[in-house]
N, C-alpha and C positions, 0 to 999 in steps of 0.2 A: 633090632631094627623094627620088627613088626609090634612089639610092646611103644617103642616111638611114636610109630605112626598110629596104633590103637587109642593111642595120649591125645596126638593134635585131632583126631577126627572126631573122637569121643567129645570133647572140648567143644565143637562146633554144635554138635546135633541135639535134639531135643530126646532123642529114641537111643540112648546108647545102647542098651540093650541088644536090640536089635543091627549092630553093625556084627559083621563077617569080613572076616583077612585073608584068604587062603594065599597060601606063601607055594612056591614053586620055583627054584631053587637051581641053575648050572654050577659049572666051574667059576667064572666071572659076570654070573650076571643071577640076577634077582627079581624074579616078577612078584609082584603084587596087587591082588583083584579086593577091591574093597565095597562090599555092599552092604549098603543104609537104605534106612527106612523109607520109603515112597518121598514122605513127605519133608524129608530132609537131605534131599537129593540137589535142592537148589544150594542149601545154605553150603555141601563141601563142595559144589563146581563153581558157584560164586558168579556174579554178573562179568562176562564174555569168555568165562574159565580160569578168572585170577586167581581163586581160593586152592584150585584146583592145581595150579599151575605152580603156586607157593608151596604148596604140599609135597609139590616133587618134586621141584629145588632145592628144599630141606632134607629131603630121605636120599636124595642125590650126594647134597655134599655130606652127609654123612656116612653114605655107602663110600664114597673116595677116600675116604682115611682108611677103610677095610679092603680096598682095593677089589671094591664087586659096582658092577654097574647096575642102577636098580632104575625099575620100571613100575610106576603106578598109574592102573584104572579101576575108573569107579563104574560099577553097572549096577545096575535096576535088581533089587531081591525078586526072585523068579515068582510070580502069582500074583505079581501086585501090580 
């Protein structure tokens, strides 16, 4: 799931490099914190949160066939 989503966000940003996934992990549920680059922060939230919102309706339904409910936000790389 986190190689997935490393995929579509990677795809988007100019700085791949620079993205960060930290995975954190229950019984049935899945969080995932995703930080990109300053400057690539608009292109995965997307104009009024679509990109963003596409993002985890994707890793949604593909957490439902593993039967884990997953959770994705994106924040700001700390110093920037």
């Amino acid at each position: 799931m986190k190689e997935l989503l490393y995929y579509l966000v990677s795809s988007l940003v100019d700085h791949p490099d620079a993205i960060v996934i930290r995975e954190s992990s229950g019984q049935k549920n899945v969080a995932y914190m995703v930080q990109v680059d300053p400057e690539d922060m608009g292109k995965v939230i997307g104009k009024s949160g679509r990109v963003a919102n596409a993002l985890r309706i994707l890793l949604r339904a593909a957490g439902g066939l593993h039967d884990k409910g997953i959770w994705v936000d994106f924040i700001r790389r700390p110093g920037h």
